[in-house]
N, C-alpha and C positions, 0 to 999 in steps of 0.2 A: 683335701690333698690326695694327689693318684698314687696309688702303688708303686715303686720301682717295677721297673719290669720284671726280673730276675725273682720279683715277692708280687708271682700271680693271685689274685682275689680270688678266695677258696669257700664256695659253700661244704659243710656236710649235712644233709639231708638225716634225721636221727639221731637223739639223745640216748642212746646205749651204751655202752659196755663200748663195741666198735668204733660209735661217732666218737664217745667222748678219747678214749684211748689217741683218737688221730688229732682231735683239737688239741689236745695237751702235751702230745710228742711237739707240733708244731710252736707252739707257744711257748716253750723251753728252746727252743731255737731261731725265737722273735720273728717267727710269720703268723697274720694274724690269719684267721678262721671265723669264720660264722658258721653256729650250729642254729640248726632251725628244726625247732620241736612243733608238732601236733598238738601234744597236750600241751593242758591250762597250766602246769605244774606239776613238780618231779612228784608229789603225793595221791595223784588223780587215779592211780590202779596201783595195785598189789604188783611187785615186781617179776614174783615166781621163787623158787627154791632155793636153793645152798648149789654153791659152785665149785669144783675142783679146779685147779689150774697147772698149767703142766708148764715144763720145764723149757719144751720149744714154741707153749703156743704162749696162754695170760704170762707166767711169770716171768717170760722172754721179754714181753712187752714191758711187764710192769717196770723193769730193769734199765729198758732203753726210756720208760718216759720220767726214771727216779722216785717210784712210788713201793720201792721194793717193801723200805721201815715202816709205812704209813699201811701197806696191807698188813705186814706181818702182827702189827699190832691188832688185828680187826680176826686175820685167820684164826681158822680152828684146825689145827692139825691132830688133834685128838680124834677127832671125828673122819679118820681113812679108814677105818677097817670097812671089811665088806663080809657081808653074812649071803649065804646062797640057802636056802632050804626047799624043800619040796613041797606040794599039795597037802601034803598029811604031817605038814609039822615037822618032818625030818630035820632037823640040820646036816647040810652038806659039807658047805667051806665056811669056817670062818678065817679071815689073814686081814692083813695091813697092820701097820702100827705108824704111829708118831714121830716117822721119822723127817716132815714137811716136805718129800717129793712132790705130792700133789694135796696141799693144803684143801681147803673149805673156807669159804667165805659167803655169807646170803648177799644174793645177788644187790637188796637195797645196801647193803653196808659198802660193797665196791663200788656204785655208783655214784656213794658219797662221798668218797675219795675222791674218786675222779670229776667231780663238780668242784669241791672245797681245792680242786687244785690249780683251775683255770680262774679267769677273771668271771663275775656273773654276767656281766654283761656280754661274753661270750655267745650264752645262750638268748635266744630269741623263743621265748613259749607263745602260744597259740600261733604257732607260725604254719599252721597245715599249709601240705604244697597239692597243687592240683595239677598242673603242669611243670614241666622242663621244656623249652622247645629254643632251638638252635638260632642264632641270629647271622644276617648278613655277613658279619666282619668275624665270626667262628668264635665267637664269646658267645652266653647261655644265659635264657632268662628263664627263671625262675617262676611260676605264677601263682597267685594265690586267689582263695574262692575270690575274695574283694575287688578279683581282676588288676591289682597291684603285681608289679612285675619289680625282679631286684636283677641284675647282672653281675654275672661270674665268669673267671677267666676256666675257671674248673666247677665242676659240681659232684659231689661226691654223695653218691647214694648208700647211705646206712639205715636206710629205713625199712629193713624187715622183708616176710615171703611178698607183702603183696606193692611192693618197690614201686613208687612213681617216676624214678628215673631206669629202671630195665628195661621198659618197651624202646628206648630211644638203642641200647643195642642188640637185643635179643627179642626173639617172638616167643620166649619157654614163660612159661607159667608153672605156678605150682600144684603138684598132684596132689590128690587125699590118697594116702596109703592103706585106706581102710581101718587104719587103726585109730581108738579114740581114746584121749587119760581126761580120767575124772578125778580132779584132784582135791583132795579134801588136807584139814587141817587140826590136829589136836594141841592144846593150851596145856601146860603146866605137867606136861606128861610123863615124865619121870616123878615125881611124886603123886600124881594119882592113880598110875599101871604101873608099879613097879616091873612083876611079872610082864609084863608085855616091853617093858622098855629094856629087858635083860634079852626077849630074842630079838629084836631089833639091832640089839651092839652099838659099840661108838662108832656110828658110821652110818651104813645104808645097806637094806636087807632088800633081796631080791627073790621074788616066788613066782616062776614062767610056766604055763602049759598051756593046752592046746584051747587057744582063743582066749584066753584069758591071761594076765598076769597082776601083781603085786610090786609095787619100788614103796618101799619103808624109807626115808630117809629124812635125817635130823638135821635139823637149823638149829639156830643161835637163840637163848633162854629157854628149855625146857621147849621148845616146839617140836612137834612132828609134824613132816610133809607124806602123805600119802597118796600115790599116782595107783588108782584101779586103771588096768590096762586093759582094755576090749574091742575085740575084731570086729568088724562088721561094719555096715555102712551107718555113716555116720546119725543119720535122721534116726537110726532105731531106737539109739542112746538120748540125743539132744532133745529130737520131739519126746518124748518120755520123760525126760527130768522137767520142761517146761511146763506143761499137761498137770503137774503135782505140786504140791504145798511144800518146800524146803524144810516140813518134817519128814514127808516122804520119802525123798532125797539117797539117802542113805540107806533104806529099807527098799529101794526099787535095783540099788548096786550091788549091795549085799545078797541080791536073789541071783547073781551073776555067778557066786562061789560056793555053790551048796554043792555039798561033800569034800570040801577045802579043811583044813583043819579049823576048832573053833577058834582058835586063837588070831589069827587070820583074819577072821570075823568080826572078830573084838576089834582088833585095830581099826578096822572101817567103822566099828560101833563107838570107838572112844570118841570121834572125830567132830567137829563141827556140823553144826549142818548146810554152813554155805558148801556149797560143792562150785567150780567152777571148769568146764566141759570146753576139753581143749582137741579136735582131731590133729592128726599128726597128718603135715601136706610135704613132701620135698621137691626138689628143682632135681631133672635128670641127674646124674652122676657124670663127673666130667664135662656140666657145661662150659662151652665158650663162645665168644664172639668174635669181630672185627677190633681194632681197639681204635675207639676215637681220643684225640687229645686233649680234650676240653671236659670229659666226662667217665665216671666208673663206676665201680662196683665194690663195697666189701662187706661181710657177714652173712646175714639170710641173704639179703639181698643180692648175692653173688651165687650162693653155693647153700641154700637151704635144706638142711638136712635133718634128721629123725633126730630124737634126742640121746639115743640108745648107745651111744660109746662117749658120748660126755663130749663133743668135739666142738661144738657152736661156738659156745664166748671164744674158746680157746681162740679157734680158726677168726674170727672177727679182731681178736684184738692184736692177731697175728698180722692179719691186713693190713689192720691202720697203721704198724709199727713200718709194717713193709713198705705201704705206703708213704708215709710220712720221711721216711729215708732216700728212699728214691725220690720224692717232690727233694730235699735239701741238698742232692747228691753235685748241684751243679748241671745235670742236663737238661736236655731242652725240656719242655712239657711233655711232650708226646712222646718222646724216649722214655720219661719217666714212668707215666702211663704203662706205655705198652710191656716196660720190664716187670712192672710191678705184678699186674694180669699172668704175666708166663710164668711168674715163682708162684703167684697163687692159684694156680692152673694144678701142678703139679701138688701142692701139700692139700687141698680141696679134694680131690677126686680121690685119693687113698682115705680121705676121711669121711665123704661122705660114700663109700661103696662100705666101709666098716660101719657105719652108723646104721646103712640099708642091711646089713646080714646082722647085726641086733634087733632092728626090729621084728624080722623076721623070726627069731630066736626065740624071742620073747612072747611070742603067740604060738609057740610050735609045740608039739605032741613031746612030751621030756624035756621039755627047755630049760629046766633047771639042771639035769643030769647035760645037758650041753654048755652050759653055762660053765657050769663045774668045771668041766675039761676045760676050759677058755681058762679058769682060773686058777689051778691046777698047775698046766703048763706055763703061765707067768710067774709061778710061786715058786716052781721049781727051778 
């Protein structure tokens, strides 16, 4: 049976945080969606860290898609404080408290929310797309390696920096910022560092200076997430970790922060030894395009940016909420399109040029004394 008109056939491209956010605004308001995943299944990789969510970007969303109770049970609002210290172990700031402005959630627990809230059959796994390419009558096929083709009255790309539907309206690509996080992981951490888990704090500890940095920050069961932050091009770090035995691993990172305090140290020593070697790429600041009606943009795939002011999920799930409003608003397609692109034009570009002056920060000669003031002047 066809579509009504009025209930255009909607791919989104990417099972994240973003796709899922837009398939579930829409499905509470009876249009269906097909999301279409890459991976084999939601358990195929490690998700990544703990999430803050803010007030106008995830928990705005979470609100318009009614998943407000269903996070709340999952958040950690325990875990806002923020600890700032120096090279030498200083402690500088420590603040936040419990007051759930910007909860905590690990990234796999919100994306089980927002799977356990759509039909399963929503999602399509091993559904890699190879192409997007435009048809005669301004509908959009979809392509996959198998040379299987699906059609859509819209395609919505949520699938990360390296997007198979951006080339259809931009020629930007993503930069390496030189900067590279090697992220390591420690088990049961609070009971076997006590001491180390007292400078850390309930929260996330930050240690910046010049070319190097430290993000301490805690997940859900006794886990620590550890992001070692280092400049340079990226081959010096990546080729080097490959090259060595995943005992070495740690002992080739660790030679990054001599004359750092030992404790500092410790923490990279408590850790695992998988390490997993992430550079940091983004999409100029204030990209835009033309805006076609049949196709877009939202999260990395839009407005890829650094990790450094916490604004990714936020701005992604901001999208799809935005999104998904404008598609139910009653106007045309392409009205809805093009509105949605101009309000995310504007909350993009102030986040990602904040994200760009964090990183920068964060490898800068005193960037913890810079930090400081950044959080200082919020506190006060």
């Amino acid at each position: 049976m066809s579509e009504p008109m009025n209930h255009p056939s909607i791919a989104v491209i990417g099972a994240g945080p973003g796709g899922l956010t837009f398939a579930r605004i829409l499905h509470t308001r009876g249009i269906k969606c097909e999301i279409l995943e890459g991976e084999a299944h939601e358990s195929v990789r490690p998700q990544g860290g703990s999430l803050d969510l803010h007030d106008k970007g995830g928990l705005w969303a979470l609100e318009i898609a009614g998943l407000v109770d269903a996070f709340r049970a999952l958040a950690r609002p325990e875990d806002q404080v923020t600890t700032v210290c120096d090279p030498s172990g200083e402690r500088l700031f420590r603040g936040g408290d419990a007051d759930g402005s910007r909860p905590e959630i690990d990234r796999t627990d919100l994306r089980r929310i927002m799977m356990d809230s759509i039909p399963a059959d929503m999602i399509h796994w091993n559904s890699r797309v190879s192409t997007v390419e435009e048809r005669s009558d301004g509908r959009w096929d979809v392509v996959f390696p198998s040379d299987e083709k699906r059609t859509y009255d819209l395609v919505v790309g949520a699938d990360g920096a390296w997007s198979k539907v951006r080339p259809l309206l931009t020629d930007a690509v993503p930069y390496y910022e030189r900067v590279t996080l090697a992220e390591l992981n420690a088990h049961a951490f609070d009971e076997r560092f006590p001491h180390l888990a007292d400078i850390v704090g309930r929260g996330t500890l930050f240690v910046y200076d010049a070319g190097k940095g430290l993000i301490a920050q805690r997940n859900s069961g006794q886990r620590l997430r550890i992001y070692a932050i280092i400049e340079g091009a990226v081959t010096d770090l990546a080729h080097a970790l490959f090259a060595l035995s995943p005992a070495e691993h740690k002992a080739h990172i660790i030679a990054h922060y001599a004359g750092w305090s030992p404790d500092f140290v410790a923490l990279i020593d408590a850790c695992d030894e998988d390490v997993v070697v992430r550079p940091v790429n983004a999409l100029p600041v204030g990209l835009t395009w033309p805006s076609r009606a049949g196709v877009t943009l939202i999260g990395d795939a839009a407005h890829l940016m650094s990790p450094f002011a916490g604004e990714g999920v936020n701005m992604a799930m901001a999208d799809a909420a935005e999104l998904a409003l404008a598609l139910t608003s009653g106007a045309p397609l392409g009205e809805a399109v093009a509105s949605y692109e101009d309000g995310m034009y504007r909350r993009s570009r102030a986040a990602a040029a904040q994200s760009a002056e964090g990183l920068r920060m964060a490898v800068s000669a005193g960037g913890s004394q810079k930090l400081l003031a950044v959080f200082s002047a919020h506190s006060g």
